[in-house]
C-alpha positions in Angstrom: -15.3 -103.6 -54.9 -12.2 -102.3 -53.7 -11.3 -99.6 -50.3 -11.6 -96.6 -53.6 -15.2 -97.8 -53.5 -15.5 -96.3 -49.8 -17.4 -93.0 -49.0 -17.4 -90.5 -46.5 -20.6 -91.9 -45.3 -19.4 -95.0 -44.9 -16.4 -94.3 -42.9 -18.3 -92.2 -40.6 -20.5 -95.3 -39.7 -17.3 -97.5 -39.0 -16.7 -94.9 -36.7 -19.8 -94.8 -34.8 -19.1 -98.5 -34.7 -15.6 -97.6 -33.1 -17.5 -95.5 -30.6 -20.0 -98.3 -29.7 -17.3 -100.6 -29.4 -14.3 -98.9 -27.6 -10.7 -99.1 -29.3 -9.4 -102.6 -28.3 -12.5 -104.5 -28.8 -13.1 -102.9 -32.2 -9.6 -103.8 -33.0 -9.8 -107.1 -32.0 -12.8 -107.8 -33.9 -11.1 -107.0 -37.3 -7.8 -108.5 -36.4 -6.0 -105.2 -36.0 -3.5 -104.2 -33.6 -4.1 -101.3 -31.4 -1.2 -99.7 -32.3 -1.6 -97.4 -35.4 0.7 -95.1 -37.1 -1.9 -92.9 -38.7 -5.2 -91.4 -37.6 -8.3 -89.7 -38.3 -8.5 -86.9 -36.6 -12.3 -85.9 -35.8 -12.9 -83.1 -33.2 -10.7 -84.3 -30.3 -11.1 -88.2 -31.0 -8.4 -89.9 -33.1 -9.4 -93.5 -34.7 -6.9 -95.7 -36.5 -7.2 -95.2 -40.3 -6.6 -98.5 -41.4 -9.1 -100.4 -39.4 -11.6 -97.6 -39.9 -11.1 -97.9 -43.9 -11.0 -101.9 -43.3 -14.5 -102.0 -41.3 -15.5 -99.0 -44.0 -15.4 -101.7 -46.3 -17.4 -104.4 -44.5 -20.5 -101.7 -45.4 -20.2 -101.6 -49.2 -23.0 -103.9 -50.2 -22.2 -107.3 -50.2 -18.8 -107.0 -49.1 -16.7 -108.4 -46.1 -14.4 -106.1 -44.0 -10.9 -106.0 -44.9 -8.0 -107.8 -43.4 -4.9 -106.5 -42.5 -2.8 -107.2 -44.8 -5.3 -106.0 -47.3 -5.5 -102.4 -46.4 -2.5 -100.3 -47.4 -1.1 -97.6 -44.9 -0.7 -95.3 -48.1 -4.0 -95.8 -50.1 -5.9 -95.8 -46.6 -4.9 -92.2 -45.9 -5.5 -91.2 -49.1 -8.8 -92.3 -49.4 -8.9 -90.6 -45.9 -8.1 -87.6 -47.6 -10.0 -87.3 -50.5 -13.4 -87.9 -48.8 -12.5 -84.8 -46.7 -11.1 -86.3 -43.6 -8.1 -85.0 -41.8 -5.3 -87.6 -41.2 -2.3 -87.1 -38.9 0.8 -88.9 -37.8 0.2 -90.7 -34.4 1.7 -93.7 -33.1 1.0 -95.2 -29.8 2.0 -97.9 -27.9 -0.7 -101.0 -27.0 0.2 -100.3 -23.3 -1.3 -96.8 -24.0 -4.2 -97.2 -25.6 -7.1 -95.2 -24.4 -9.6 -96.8 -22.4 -8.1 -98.5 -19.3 -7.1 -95.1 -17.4 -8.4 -91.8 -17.7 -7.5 -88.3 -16.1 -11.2 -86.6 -15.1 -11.7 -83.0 -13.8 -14.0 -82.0 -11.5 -14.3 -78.9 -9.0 -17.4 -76.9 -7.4 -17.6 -75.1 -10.6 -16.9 -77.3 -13.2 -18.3 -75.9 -16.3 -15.6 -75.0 -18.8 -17.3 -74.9 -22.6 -20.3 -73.5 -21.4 -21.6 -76.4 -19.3 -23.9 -75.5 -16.2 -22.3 -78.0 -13.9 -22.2 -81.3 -12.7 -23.5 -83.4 -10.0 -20.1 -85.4 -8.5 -19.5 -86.5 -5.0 -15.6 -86.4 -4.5 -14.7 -90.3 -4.0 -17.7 -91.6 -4.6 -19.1 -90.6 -8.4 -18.3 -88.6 -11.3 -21.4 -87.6 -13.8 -20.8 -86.5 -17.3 -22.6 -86.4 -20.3 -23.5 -87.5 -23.8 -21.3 -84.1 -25.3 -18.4 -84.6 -23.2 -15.5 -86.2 -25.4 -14.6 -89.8 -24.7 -17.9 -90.1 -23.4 -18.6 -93.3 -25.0 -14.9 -94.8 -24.3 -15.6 -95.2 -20.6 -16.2 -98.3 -19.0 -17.2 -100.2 -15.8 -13.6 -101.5 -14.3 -11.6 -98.3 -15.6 -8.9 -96.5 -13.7 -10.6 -92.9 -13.2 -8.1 -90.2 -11.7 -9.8 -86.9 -10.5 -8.0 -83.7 -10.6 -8.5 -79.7 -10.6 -6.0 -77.5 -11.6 -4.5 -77.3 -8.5 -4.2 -80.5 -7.3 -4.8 -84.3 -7.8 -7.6 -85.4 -5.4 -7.6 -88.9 -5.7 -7.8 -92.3 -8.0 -10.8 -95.0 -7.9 -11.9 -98.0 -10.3 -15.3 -97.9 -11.7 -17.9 -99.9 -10.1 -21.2 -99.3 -12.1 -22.2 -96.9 -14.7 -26.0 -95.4 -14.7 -27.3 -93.9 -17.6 -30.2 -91.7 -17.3 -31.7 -90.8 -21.4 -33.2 -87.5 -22.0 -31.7 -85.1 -19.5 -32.3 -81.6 -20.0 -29.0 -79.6 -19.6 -28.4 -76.0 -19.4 -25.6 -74.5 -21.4 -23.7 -70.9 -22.3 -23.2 -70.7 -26.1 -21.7 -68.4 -28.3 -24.3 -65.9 -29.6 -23.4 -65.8 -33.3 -22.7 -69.4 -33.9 -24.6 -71.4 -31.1 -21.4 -73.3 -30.0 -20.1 -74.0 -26.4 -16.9 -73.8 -27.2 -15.8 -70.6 -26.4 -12.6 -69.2 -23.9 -13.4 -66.1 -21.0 -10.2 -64.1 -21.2 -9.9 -62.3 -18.0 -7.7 -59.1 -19.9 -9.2 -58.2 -23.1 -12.3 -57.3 -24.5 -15.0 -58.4 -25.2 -14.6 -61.0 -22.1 -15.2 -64.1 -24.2 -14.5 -65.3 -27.5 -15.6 -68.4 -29.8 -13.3 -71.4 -30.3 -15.1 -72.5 -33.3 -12.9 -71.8 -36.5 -15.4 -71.1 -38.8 -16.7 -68.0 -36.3 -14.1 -66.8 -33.6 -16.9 -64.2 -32.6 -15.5 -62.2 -29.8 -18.7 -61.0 -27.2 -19.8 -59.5 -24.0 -22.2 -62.7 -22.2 -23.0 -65.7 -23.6 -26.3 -67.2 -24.4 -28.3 -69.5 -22.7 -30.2 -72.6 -24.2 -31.1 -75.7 -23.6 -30.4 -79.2 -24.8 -31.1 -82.6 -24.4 -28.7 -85.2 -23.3 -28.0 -88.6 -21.9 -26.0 -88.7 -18.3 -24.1 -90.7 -16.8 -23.2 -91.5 -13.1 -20.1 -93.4 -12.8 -19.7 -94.9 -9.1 -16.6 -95.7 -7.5 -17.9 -97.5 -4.6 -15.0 -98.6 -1.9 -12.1 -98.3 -4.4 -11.4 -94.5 -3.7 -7.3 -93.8 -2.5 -7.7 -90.1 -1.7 -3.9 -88.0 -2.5 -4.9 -85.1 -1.2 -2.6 -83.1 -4.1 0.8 -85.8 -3.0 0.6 -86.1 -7.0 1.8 -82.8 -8.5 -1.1 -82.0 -12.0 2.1 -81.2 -13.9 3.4 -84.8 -13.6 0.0 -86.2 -14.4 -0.3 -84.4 -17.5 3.0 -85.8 -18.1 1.5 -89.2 -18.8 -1.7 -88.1 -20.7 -2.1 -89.6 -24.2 -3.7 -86.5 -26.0 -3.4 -82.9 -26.8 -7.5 -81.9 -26.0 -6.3 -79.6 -22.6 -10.1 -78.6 -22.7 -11.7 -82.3 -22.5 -12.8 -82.9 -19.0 -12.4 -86.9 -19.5 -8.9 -87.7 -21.2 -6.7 -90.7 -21.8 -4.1 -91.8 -19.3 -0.8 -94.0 -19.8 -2.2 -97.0 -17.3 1.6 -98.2 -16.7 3.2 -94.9 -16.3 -0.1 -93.7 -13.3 0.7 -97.2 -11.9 4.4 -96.2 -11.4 3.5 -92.6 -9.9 1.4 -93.9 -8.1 3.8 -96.6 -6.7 6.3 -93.9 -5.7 3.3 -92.5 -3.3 3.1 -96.3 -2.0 -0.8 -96.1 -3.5 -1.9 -99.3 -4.9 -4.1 -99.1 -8.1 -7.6 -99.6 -7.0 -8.3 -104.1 -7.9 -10.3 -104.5 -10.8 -14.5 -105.1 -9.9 -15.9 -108.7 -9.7 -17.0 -110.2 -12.6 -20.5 -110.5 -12.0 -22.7 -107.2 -11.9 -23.3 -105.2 -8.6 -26.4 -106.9 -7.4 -28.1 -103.6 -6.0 -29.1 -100.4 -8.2 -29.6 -98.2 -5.0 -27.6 -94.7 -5.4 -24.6 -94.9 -2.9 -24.7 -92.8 0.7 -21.2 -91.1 0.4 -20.4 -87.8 0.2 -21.8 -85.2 3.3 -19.8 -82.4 1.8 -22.3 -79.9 2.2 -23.5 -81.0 5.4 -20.4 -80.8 7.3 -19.5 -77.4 6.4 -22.8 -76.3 8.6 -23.3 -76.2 11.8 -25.9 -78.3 12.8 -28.2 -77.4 15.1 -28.6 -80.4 18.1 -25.6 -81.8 17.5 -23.4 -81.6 20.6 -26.8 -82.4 22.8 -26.8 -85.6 19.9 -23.2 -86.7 21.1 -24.1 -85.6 25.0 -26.7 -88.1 24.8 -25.4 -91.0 23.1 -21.8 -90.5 25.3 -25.0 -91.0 28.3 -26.2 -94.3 27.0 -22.6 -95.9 26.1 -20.1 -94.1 27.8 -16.5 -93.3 26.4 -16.9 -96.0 24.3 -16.5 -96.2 20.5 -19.1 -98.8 19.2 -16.4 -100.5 17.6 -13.0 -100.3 18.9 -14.0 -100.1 22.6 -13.0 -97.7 25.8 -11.4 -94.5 24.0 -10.7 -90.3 25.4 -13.7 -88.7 25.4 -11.8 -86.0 22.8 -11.6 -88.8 20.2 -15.2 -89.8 20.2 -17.8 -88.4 17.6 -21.3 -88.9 17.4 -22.1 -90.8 14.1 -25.5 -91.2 12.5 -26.1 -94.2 10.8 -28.3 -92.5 8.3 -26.8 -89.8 6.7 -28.1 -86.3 8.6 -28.2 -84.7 5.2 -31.4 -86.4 4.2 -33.2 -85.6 6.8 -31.6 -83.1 9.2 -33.1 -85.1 12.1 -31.2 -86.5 15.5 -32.5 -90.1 16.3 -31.1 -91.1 18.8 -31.6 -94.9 17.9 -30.1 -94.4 15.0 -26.8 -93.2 16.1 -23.7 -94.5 18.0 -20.0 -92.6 19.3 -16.9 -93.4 16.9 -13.6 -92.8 17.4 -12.4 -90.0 15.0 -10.7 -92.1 12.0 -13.3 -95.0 12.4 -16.0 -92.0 12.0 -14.4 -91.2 8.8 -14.3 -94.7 7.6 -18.0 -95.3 8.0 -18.9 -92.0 6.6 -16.9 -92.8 3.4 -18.6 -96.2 3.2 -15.5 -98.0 3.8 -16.6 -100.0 6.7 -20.3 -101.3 7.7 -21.9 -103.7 10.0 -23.3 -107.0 8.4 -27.2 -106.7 10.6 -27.1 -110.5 11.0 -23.9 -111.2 12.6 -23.3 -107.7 14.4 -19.9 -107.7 13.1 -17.7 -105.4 11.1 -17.1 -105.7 7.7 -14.4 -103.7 5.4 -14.6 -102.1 2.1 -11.6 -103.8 -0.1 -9.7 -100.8 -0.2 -8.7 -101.3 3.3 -7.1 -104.5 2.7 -3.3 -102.9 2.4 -3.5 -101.2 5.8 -3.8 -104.1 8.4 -4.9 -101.3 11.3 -8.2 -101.4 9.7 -8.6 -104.3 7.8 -8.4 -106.0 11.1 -11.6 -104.4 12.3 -13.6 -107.1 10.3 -15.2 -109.7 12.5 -15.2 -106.7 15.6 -18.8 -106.7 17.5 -20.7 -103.5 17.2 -22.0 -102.3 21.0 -25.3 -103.2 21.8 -28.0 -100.4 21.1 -28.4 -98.8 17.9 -31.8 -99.8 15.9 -31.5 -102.4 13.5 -33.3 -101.6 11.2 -30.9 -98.1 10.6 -27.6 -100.9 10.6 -29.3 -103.3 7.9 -30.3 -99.7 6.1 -26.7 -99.2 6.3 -25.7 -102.0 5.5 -27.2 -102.8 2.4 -26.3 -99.3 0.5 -22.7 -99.5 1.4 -22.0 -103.1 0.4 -23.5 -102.2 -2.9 -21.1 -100.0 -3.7 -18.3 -102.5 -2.7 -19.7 -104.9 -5.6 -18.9 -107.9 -3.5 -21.5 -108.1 -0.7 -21.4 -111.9 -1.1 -17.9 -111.6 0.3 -18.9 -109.4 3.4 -20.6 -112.4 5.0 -17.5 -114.5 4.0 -15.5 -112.0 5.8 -17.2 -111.9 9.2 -17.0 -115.8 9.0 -13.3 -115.8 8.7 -12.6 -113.2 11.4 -14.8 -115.2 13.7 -13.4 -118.8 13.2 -10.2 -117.0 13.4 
């Protein structure tokens, strides 16, 4: 048999196969190069035609995948071609291959294409879902950059994924055709009309449905460099490796983020541990509702606690009494309760640390440990090995303890850390 023996079917499972596998090691495992000069172009995804024809091939009964040098650029695309695929001109670099960096959007009302919204915590997770392009592509140690079209909040590296099957998910669709891909103009009317080709249907409201989907939670544990919009979303875009404006998850030139972001003197989050994150407890990290209420008790809360310690921060010692902020080491979200036990005064930037899990207290030495992220700014980094004061419960600091060092993915180090500080 010979790559005229391929059909549409076929190709499509080499694809799935792509999907499965993510570019480079799909690549790899047929001896291609990542670099490709001609693509298949199916929805907003792009796959390397010869490699897809070559692994095509591999499915004929009884046949091997091609190599290489046995899959013509020219007869590839025109196989392509007459099994109905669309193929198009698009060479990229092996630097730049999707998969290693990716630009991620997310706001308080993220839900462009119909989508009913998302569940992220700014610096600590990102959730998408099985319909969201590139879904598949993403992977634990990834670059993730998370923007809005205003500004560029921040960059992490991805710790852990969780996947949660058989989610049920609202969703706006166009009316004729059932699609979510539709655009709300603001000036003309009918308010919204259909991206889909084959319909275009221009309406007043979209419908509602429901379908099922798998989710996934993507946690960035310690590894969050907030930017606070320092990086402009017009030079981001700059370096984005596709055309899909729409796509919430899209590809990112690694080298040319790592160069804006060396401009901002921001180090690209370090690449995860090799062994798995021992702990599958959900990370404590974003109060972002909480703090925009006012909560009842909580001046009495910090009248009390400056009582029992004084001006004090639990960590870094004797401080103004206008720097110190009462601190609960379990978060007041989850249970909208003031124990009193459970909480201790921290000076203003130490508070913010500990609420975004940068910094904990290992329950057995009652010393201070760092996230790794704080490991380029020797004012904090220095903190590890520091006593905590006397007083708060235990049990709350081990609590503590335990979640945040989770999300590190190197709790094993912690206690290495306290031991260093201390011999030091």
């Amino acid at each position: 048999m010979a790559i005229a023996d391929i059909t549409a079917d076929l190709v499509r499972a080499a694809i799935a196969e792509h999907d499965e596998s993510g570019v480079r090691e799909f690549c790899s495992q047929h001896g291609f190069p990542v670099a490709r000069d001609h693509v298949i172009v199916v929805g907003e995804e792009r796959y390397g035609a010869r490699v897809i024809c070559a692994a095509a091939h591999g499915l004929l009964p009884g046949q091997p995948p091609l190599r290489p040098e046995d899959v013509d650029e020219r007869s590839a695309i025109d196989l392509l071609e007459r099994e109905g695929f669309t193929v198009e001109a698009d060479a990229i670099s092996a630097a730049a291959v999707p998969g290693s960096a990716w630009a991620v959007f997310s706001s308080d009302s993220r839900k462009y294409g119909g989508n009913a919204g998302y569940g992220d915590v700014l610096g600590v997770q990102y959730v998408y879902d099985s319909k969201v392009p590139n879904h598949r592509r993403v992977r634990r140690g990834d670059v993730v950059v998370v923007r809005n079209n205003v500004e560029v909040h921040g960059v992490g590296r991805i710790q852990r994924i969780e996947k949660t099957p058989g989610v049920r998910k609202e969703q706006l669709v166009c009316p004729a055709c059932g699609s979510g891909r539709f655009d709300a103009r603001k000036k003309q009317r009918p308010p919204y009309r259909c991206r889909t080709d084959s319909c275009r249907h221009e309406f007043e409201q979209p419908a509602e449905t429901s379908i099922e989907v798998d989710r996934f939670t993507a946690f960035l544990g310690g590894t969050w460099r907030p930017l606070d919009g320092a990086l402009a979303p017009e030079e981001l875009k700059s370096a984005l490796l596709d055309r899909a404006d729409q796509n919430a998850i899209r590809p990112i030139d690694s080298q040319r983020l790592e160069q804006m972001l060396g401009r901002l003197l921001v180090e690209v989050p370090p690449l995860p541990p090799n062994e798995e994150v021992g702990s599958t407890r959900t990370p404590r990290g974003g109060r972002r509702e909480a703090v925009t209420k006012a909560r009842n008790g909580q001046a009495g809360f910090r009248t009390e606690l400056l009582r029992r310690y004084g001006a004090r921060c639990a960590i870094t010692g004797p401080c103004p009494v206008e720097v110190l902020q009462a601190a609960h080491l379990k978060p007041f979200a989850e249970h909208e309760t003031h124990v009193f036990d459970e909480g201790m005064l921290l000076r203003a930037d130490v508070h913010l640390l500990f609420d975004n899990e940068l910094l904990a207290v290992d329950p057995d030495s009652w010393c201070v440990v760092v996230a790794p992220a704080l490991d380029a700014y020797p004012d904090y980094s220095r903190l590890a090995g520091v006593r905590l004061v006397e007083g708060p419960s235990p049990a709350a600091v081990r609590e503590h303890y335990d979640a945040v060092t989770a999300t590190w993915g190197w709790a094993r180090v912690a206690a290495e850390q306290v031991g260093s500080a201390q011999s030091g």
